[in-house]
VOFI-801345 format. One record per residue: residue number from 0; residue in three letters; x, y, z of N, C-alpha, C, O in turn. Coordinates in steps of 0.2 Angstrom, whole numbers. Atoms other than C-alpha are relative to their C-alpha. Layout:
// VOFI-801345
<site num="NUM" residu="ALA" n_px="X" n_py="Y" n_pz="Z" ca_px="X" ca_py="Y" ca_pz="Z" c_px="X" c_py="Y" c_pz="Z" o_px="X" o_py="Y" o_pz="Z"/>
...
//
This chain:
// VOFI-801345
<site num="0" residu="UNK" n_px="3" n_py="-3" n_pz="6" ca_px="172" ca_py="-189" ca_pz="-153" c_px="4" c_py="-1" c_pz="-6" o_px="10" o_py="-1" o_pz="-6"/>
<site num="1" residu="UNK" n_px="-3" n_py="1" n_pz="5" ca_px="176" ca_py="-191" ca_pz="-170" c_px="-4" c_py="3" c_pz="-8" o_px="-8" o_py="1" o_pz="-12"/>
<site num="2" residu="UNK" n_px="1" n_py="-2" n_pz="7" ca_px="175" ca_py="-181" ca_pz="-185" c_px="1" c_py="-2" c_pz="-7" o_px="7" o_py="-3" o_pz="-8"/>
<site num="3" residu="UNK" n_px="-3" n_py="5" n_pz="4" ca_px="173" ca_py="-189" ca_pz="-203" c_px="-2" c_py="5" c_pz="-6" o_px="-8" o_py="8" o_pz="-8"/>
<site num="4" residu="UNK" n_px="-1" n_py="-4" n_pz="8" ca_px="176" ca_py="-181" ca_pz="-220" c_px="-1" c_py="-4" c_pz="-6" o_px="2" o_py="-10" o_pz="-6"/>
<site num="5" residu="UNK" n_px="0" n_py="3" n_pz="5" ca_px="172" ca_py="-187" ca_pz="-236" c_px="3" c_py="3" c_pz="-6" o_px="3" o_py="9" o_pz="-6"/>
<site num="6" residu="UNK" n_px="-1" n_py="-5" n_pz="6" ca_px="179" ca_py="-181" ca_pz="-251" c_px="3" c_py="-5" c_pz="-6" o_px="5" o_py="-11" o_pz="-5"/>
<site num="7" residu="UNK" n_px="-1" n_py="5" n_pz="6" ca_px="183" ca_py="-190" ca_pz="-269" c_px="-6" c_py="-3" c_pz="-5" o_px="-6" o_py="-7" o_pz="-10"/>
<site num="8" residu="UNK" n_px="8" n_py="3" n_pz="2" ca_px="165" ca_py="-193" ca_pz="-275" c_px="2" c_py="5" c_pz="-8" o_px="8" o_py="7" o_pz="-10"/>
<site num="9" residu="UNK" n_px="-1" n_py="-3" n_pz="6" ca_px="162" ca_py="-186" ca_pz="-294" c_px="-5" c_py="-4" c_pz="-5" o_px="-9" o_py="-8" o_pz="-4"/>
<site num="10" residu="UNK" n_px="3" n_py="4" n_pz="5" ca_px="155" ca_py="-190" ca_pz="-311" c_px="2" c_py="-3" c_pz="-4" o_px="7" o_py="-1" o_pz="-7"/>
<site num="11" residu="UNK" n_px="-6" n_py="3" n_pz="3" ca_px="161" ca_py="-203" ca_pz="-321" c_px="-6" c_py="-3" c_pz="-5" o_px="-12" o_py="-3" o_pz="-5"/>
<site num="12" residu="UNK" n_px="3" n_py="7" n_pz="4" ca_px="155" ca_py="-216" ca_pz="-334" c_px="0" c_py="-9" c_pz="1" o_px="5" o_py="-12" o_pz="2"/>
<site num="13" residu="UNK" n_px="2" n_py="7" n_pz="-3" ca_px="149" ca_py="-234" ca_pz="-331" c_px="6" c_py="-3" c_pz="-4" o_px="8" o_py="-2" o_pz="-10"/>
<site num="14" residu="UNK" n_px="-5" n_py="2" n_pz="3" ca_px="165" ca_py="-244" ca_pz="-332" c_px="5" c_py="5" c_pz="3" o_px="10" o_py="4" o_pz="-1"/>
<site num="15" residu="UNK" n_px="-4" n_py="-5" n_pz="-3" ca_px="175" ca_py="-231" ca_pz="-323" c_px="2" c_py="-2" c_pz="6" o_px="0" o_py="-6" o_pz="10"/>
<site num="16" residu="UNK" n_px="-1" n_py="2" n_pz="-9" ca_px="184" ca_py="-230" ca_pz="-307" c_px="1" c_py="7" c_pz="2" o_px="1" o_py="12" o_pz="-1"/>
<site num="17" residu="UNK" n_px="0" n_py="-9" n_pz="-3" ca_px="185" ca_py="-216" ca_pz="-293" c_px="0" c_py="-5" c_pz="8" o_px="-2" o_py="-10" o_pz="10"/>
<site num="18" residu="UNK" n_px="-2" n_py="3" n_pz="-8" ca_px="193" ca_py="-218" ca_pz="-275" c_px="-4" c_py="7" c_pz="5" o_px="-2" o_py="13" o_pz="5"/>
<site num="19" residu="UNK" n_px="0" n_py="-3" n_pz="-5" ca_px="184" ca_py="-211" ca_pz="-261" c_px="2" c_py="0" c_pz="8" o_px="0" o_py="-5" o_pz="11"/>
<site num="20" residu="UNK" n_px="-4" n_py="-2" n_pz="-4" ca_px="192" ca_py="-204" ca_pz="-246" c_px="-4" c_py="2" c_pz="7" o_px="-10" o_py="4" o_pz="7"/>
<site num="21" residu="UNK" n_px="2" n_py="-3" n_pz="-6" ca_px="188" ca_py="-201" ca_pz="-228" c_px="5" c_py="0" c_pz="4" o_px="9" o_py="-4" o_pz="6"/>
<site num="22" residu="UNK" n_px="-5" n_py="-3" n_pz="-7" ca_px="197" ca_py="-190" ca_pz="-215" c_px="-2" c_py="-1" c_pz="6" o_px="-7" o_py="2" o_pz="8"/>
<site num="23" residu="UNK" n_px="5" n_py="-3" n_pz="-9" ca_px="194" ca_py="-192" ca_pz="-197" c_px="6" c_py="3" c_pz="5" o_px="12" o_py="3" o_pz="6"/>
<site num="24" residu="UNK" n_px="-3" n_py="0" n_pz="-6" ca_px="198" ca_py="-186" ca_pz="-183" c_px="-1" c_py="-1" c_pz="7" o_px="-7" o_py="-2" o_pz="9"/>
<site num="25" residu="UNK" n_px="0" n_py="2" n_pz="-5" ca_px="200" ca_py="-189" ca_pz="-166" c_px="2" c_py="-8" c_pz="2" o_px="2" o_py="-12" o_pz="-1"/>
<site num="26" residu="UNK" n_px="-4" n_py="7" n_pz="-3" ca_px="209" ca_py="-203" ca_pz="-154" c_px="-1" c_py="-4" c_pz="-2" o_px="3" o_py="-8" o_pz="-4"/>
<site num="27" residu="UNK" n_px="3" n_py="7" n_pz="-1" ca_px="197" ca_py="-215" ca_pz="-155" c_px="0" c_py="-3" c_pz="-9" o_px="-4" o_py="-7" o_pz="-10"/>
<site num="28" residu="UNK" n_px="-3" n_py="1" n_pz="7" ca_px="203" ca_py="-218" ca_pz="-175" c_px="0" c_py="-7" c_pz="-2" o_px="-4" o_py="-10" o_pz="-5"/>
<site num="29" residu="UNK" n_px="-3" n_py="7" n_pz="0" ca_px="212" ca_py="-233" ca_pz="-174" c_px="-3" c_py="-5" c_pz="4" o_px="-2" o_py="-11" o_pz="2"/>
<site num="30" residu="UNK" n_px="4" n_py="5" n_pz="-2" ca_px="199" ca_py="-241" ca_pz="-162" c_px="-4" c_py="-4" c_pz="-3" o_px="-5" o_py="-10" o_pz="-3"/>
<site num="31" residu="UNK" n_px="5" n_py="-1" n_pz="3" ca_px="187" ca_py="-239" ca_pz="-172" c_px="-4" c_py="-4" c_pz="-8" o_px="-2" o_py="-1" o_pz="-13"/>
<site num="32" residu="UNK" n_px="3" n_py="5" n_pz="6" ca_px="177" ca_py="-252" ca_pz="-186" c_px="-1" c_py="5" c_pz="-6" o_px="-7" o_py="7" o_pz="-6"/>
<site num="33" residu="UNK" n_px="4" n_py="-4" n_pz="5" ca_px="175" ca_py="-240" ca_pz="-202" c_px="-2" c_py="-4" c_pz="-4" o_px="-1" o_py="-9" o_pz="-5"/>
<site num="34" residu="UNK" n_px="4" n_py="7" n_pz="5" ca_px="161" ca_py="-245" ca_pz="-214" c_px="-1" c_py="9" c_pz="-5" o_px="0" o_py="15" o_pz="-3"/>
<site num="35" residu="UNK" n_px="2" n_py="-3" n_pz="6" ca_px="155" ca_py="-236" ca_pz="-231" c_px="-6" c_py="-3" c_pz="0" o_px="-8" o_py="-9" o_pz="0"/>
<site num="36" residu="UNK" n_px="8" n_py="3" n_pz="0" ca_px="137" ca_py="-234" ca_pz="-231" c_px="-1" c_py="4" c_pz="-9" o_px="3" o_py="7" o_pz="-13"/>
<site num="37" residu="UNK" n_px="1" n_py="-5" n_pz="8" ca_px="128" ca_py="-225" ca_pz="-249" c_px="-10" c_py="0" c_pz="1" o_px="-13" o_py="-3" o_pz="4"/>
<site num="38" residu="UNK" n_px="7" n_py="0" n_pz="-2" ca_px="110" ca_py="-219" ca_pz="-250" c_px="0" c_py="2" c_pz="-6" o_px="4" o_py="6" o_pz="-9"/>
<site num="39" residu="UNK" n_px="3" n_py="-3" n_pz="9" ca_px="102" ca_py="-217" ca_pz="-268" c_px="-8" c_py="2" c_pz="1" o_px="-12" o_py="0" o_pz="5"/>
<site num="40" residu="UNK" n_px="7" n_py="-3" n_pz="-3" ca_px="87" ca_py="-206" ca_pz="-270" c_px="-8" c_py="-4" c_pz="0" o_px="-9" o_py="-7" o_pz="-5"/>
<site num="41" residu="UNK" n_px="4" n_py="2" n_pz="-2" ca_px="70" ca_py="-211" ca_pz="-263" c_px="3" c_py="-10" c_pz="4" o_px="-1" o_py="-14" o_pz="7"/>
<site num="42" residu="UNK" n_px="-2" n_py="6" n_pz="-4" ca_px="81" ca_py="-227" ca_pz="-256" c_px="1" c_py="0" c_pz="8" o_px="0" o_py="5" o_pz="11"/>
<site num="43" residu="UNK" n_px="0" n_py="-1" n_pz="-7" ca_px="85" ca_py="-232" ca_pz="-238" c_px="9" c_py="0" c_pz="0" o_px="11" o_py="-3" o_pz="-5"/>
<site num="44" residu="UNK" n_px="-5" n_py="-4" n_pz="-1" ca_px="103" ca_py="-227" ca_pz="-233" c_px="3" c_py="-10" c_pz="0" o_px="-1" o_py="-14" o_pz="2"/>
<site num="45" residu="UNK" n_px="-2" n_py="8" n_pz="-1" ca_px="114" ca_py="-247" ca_pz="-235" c_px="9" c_py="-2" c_pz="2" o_px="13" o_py="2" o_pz="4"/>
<site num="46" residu="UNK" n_px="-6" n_py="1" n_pz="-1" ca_px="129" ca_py="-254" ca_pz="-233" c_px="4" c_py="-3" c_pz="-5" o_px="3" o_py="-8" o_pz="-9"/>
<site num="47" residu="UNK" n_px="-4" n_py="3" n_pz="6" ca_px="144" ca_py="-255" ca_pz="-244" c_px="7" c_py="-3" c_pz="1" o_px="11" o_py="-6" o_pz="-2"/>
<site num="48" residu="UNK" n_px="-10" n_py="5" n_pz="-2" ca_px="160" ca_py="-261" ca_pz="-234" c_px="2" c_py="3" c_pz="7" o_px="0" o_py="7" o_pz="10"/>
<site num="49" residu="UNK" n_px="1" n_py="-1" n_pz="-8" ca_px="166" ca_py="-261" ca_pz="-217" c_px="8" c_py="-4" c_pz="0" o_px="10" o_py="-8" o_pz="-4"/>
<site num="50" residu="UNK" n_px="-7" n_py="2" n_pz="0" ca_px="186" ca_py="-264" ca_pz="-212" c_px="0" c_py="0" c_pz="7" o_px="-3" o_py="5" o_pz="10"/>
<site num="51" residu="UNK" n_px="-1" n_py="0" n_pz="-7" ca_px="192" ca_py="-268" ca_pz="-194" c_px="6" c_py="5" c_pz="2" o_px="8" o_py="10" o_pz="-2"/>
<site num="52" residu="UNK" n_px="-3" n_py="-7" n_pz="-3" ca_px="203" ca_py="-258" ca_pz="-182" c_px="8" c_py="-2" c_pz="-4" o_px="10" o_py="3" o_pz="-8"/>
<site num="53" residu="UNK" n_px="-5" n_py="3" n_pz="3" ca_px="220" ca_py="-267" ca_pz="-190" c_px="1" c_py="0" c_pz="-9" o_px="6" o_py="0" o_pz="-12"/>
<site num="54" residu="UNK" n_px="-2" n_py="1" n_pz="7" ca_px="215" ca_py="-267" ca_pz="-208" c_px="-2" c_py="-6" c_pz="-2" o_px="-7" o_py="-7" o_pz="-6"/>
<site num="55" residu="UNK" n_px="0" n_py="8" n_pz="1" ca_px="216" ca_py="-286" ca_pz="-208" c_px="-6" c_py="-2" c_pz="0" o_px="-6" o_py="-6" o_pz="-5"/>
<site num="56" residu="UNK" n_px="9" n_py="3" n_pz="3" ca_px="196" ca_py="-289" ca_pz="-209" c_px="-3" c_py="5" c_pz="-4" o_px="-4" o_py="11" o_pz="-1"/>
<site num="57" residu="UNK" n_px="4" n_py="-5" n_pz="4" ca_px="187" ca_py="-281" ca_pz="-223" c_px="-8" c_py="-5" c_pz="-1" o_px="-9" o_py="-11" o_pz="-1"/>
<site num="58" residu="UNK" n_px="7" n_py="2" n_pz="2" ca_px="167" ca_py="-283" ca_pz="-227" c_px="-5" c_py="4" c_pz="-5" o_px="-5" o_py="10" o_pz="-5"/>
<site num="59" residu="UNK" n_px="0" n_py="-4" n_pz="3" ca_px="159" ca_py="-280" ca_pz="-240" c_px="-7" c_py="-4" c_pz="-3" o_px="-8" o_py="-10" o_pz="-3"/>
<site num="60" residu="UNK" n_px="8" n_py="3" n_pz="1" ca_px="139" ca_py="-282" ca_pz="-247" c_px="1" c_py="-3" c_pz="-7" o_px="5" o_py="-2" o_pz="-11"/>
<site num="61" residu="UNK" n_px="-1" n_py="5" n_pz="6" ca_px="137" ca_py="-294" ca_pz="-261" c_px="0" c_py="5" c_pz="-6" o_px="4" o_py="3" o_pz="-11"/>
<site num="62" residu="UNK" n_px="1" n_py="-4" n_pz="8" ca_px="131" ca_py="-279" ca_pz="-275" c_px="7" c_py="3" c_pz="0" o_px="8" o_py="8" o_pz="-4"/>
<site num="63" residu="UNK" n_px="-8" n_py="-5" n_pz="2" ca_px="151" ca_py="-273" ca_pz="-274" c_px="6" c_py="-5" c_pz="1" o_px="12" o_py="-3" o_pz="0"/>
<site num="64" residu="UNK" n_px="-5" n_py="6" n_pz="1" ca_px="160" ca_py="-290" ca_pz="-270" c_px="5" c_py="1" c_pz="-5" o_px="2" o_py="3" o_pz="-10"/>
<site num="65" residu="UNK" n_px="-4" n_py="2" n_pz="6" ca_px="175" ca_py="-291" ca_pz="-281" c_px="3" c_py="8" c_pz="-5" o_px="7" o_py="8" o_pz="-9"/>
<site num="66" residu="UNK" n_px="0" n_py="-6" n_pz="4" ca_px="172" ca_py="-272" ca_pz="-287" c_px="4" c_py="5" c_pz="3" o_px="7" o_py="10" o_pz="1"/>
<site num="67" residu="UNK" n_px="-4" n_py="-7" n_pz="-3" ca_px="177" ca_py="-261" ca_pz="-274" c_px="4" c_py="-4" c_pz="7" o_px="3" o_py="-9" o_pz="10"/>
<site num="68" residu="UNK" n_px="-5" n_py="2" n_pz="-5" ca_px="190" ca_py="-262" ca_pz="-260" c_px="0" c_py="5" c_pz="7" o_px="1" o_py="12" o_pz="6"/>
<site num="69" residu="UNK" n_px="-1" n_py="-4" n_pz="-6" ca_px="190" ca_py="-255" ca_pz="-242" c_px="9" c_py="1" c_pz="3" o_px="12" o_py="-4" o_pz="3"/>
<site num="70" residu="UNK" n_px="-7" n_py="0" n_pz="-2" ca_px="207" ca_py="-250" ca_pz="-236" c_px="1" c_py="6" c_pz="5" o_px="-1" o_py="11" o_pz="3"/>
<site num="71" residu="UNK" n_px="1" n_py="-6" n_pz="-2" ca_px="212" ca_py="-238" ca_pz="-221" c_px="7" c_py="0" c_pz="0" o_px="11" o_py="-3" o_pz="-4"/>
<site num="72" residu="UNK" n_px="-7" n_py="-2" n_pz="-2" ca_px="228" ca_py="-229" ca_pz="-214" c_px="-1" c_py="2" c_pz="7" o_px="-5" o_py="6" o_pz="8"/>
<site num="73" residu="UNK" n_px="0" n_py="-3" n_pz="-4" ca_px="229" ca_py="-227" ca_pz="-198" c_px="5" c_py="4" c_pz="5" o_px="4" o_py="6" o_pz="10"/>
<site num="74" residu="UNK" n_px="-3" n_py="-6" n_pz="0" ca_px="244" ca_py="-216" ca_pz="-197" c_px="-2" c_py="5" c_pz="-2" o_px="0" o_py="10" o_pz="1"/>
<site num="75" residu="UNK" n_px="5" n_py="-6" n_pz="4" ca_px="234" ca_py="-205" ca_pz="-207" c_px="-6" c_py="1" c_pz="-1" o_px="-8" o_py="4" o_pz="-6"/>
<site num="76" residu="UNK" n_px="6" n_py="0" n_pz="-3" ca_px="218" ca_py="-207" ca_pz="-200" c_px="-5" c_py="1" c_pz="-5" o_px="-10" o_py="4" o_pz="-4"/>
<site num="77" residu="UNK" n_px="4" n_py="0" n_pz="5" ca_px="210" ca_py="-211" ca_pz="-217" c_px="-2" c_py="-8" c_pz="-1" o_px="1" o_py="-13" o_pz="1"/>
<site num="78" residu="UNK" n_px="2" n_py="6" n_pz="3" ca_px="200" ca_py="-225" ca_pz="-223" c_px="-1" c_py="1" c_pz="-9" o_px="-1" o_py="7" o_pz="-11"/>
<site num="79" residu="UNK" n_px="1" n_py="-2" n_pz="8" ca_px="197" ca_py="-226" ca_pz="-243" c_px="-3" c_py="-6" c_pz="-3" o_px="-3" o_py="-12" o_pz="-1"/>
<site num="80" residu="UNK" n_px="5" n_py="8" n_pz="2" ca_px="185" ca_py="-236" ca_pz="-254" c_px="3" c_py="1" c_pz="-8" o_px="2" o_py="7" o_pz="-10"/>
<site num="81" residu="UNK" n_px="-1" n_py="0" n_pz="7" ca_px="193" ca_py="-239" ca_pz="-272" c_px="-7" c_py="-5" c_pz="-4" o_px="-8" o_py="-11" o_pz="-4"/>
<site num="82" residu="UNK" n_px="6" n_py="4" n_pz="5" ca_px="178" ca_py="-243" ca_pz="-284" c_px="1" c_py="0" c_pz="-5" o_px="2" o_py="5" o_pz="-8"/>
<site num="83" residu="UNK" n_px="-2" n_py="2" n_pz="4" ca_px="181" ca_py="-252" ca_pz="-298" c_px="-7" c_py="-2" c_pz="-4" o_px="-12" o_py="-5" o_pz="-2"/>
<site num="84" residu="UNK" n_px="5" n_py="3" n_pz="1" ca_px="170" ca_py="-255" ca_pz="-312" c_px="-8" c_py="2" c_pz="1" o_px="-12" o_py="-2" o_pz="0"/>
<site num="85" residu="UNK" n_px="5" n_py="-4" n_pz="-2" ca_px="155" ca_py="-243" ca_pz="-308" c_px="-3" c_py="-2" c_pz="-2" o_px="-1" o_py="-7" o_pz="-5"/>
<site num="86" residu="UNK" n_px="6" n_py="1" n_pz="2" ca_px="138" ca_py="-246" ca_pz="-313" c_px="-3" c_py="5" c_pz="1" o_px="-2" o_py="8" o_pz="6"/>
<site num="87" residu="UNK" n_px="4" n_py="-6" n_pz="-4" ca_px="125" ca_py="-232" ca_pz="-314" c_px="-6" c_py="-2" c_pz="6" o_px="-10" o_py="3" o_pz="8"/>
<site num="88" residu="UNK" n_px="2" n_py="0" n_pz="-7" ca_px="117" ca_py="-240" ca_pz="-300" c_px="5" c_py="-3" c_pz="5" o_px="5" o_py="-9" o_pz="8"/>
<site num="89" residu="UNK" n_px="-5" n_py="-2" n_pz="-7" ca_px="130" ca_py="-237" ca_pz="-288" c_px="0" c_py="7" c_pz="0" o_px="5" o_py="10" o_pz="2"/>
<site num="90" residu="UNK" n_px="-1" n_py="-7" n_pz="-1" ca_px="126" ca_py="-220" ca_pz="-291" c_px="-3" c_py="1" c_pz="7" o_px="-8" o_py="-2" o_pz="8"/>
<site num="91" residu="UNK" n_px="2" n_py="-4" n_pz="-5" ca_px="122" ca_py="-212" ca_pz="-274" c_px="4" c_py="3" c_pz="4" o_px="10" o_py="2" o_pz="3"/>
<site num="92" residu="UNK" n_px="-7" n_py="-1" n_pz="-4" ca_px="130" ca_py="-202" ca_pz="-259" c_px="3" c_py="-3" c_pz="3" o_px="0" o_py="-8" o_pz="6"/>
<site num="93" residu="UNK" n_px="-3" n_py="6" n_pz="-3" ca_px="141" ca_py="-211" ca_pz="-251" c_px="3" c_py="4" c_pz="6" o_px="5" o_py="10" o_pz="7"/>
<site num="94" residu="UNK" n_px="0" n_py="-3" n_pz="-9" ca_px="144" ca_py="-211" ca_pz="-231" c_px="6" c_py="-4" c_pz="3" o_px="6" o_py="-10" o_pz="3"/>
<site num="95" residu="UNK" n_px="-2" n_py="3" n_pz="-5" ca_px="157" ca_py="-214" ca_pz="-220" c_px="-2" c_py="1" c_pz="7" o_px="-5" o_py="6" o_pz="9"/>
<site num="96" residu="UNK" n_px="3" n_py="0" n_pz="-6" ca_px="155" ca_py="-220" ca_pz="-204" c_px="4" c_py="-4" c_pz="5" o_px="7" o_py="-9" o_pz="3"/>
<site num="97" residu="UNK" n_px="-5" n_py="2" n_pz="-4" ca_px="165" ca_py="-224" ca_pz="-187" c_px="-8" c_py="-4" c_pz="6" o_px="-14" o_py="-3" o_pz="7"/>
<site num="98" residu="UNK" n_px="3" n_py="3" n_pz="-3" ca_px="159" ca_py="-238" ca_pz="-176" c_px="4" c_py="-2" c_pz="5" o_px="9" o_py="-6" o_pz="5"/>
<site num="99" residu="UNK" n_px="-5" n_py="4" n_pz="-8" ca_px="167" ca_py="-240" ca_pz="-156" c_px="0" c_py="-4" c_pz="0" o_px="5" o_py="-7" o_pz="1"/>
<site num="100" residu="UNK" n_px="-1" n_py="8" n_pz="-5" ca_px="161" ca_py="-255" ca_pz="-150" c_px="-3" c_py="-3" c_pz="-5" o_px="-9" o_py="-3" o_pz="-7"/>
<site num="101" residu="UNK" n_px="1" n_py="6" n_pz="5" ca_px="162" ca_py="-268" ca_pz="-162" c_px="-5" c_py="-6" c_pz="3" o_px="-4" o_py="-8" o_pz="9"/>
<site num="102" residu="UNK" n_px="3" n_py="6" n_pz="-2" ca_px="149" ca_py="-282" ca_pz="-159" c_px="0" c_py="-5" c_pz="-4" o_px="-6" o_py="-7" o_pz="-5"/>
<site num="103" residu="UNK" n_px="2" n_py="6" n_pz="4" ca_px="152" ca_py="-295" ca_pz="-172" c_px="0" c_py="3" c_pz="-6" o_px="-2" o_py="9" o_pz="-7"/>
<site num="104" residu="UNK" n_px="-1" n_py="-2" n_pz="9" ca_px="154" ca_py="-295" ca_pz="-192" c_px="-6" c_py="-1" c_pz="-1" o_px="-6" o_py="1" o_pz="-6"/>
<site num="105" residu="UNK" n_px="6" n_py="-1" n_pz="0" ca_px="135" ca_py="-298" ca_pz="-191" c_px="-2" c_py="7" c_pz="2" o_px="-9" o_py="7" o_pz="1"/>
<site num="106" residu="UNK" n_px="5" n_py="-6" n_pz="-3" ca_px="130" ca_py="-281" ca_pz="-183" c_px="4" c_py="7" c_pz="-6" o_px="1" o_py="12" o_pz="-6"/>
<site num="107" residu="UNK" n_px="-2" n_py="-6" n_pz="4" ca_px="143" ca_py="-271" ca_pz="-198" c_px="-3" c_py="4" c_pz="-4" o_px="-1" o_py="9" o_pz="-5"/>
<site num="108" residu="UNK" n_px="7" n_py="-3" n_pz="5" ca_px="127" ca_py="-268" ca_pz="-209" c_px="-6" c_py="4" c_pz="2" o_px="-9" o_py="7" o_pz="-1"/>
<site num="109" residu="UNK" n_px="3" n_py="-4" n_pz="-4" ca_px="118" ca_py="-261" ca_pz="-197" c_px="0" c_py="7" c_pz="1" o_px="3" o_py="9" o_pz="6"/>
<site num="110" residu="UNK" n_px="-1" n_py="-9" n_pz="-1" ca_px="116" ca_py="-241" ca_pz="-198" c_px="1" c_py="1" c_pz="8" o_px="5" o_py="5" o_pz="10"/>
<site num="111" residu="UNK" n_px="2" n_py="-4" n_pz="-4" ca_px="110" ca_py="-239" ca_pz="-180" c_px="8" c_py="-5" c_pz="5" o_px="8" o_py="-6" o_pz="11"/>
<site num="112" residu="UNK" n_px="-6" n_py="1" n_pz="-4" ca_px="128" ca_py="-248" ca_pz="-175" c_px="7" c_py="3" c_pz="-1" o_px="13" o_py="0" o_pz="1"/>
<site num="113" residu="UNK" n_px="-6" n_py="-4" n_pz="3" ca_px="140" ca_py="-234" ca_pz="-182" c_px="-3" c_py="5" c_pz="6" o_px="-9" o_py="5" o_pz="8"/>
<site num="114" residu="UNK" n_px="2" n_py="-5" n_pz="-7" ca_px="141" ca_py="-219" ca_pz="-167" c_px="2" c_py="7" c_pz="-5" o_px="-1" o_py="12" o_pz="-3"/>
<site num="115" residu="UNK" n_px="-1" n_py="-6" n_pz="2" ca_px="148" ca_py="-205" ca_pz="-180" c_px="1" c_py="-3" c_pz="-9" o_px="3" o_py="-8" o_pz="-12"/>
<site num="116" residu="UNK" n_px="1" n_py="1" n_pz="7" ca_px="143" ca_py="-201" ca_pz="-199" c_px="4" c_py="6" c_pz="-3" o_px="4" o_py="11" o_pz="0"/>
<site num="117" residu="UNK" n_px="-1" n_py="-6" n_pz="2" ca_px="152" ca_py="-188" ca_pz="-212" c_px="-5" c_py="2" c_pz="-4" o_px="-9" o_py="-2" o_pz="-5"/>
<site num="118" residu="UNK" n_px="5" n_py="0" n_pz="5" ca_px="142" ca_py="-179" ca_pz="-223" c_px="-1" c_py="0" c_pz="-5" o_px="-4" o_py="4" o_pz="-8"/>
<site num="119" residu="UNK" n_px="1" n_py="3" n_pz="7" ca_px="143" ca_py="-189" ca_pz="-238" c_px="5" c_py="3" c_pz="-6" o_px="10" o_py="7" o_pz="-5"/>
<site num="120" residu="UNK" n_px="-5" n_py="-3" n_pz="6" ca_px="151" ca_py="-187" ca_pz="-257" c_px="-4" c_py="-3" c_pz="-4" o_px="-5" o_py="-9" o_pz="-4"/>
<site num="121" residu="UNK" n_px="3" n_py="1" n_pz="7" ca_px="140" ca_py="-188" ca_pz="-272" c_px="6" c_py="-3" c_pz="-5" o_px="11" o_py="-1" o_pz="-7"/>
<site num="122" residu="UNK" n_px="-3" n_py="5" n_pz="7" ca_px="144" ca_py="-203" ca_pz="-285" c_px="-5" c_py="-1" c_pz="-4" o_px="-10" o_py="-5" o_pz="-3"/>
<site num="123" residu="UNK" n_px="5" n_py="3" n_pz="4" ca_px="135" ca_py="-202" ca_pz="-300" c_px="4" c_py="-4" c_pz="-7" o_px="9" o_py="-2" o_pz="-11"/>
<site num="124" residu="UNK" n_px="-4" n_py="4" n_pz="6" ca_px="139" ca_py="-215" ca_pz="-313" c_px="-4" c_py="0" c_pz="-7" o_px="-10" o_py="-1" o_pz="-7"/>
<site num="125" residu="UNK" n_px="5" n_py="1" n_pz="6" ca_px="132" ca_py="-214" ca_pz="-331" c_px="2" c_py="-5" c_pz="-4" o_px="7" o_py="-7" o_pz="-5"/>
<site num="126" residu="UNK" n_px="0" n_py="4" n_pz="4" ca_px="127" ca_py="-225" ca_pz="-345" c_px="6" c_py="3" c_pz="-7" o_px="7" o_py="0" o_pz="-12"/>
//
């Protein structure tokens, strides 16, 4: 079992930055693929970044290449996304999520291949 926290969300100005946080717990921490997904309203929930059990593999969707950074701790059973450069469409809630059994850097985008979600942090970016 794994519980995930989010916390770091906020409002800012396009051209800003803001690091959001996620707490977990439970054993299975360090096994486990974390990804950052985000859902904007009347959208479908997507994927934003995805980091392996070591750190050493990071992934991330083309609309945030270059802008924002996945990073965890696994002594401190955090993952964290620094977002750089905002846009007010990167406004939405934004989701962490644990993934046990990895099947491939093709299956990371996938919602229904993450086993536990937190319950979001509102990013709203303005003009």
């Amino acid at each position: 079992q794994v519980q995930l926290v989010e916390s770091g969300g906020g409002l800012v100005q396009a051209g800003a930055s803001l690091r959001l946080s996620c707490a977990a717990s439970g054993r299975t921490f360090s096994r486990s693929v974390m990804g950052w997904f985000r859902q904007a309203p009347g959208k479908e929930r997507e994927f934003v970044a995805a980091i392996g059990w070591s750190g050493g593999s990071a992934y991330y969707a083309d609309s945030v290449k270059g802008r924002f950074t996945i990073s965890r701790d696994n002594a401190k059973n955090t993952v964290s996304l620094q977002m750089n450069s905002l846009k007010p469409e990167d406004t939405a809630v934004y989701y962490c999520a644990a993934n046990l059994y990895f099947r491939g850097a093709e299956s990371l985008a996938a919602r229904n291949e993450y086993n536990y979600w937190g319950q979001g942090t509102q990013v709203t970016v303005s003009l």
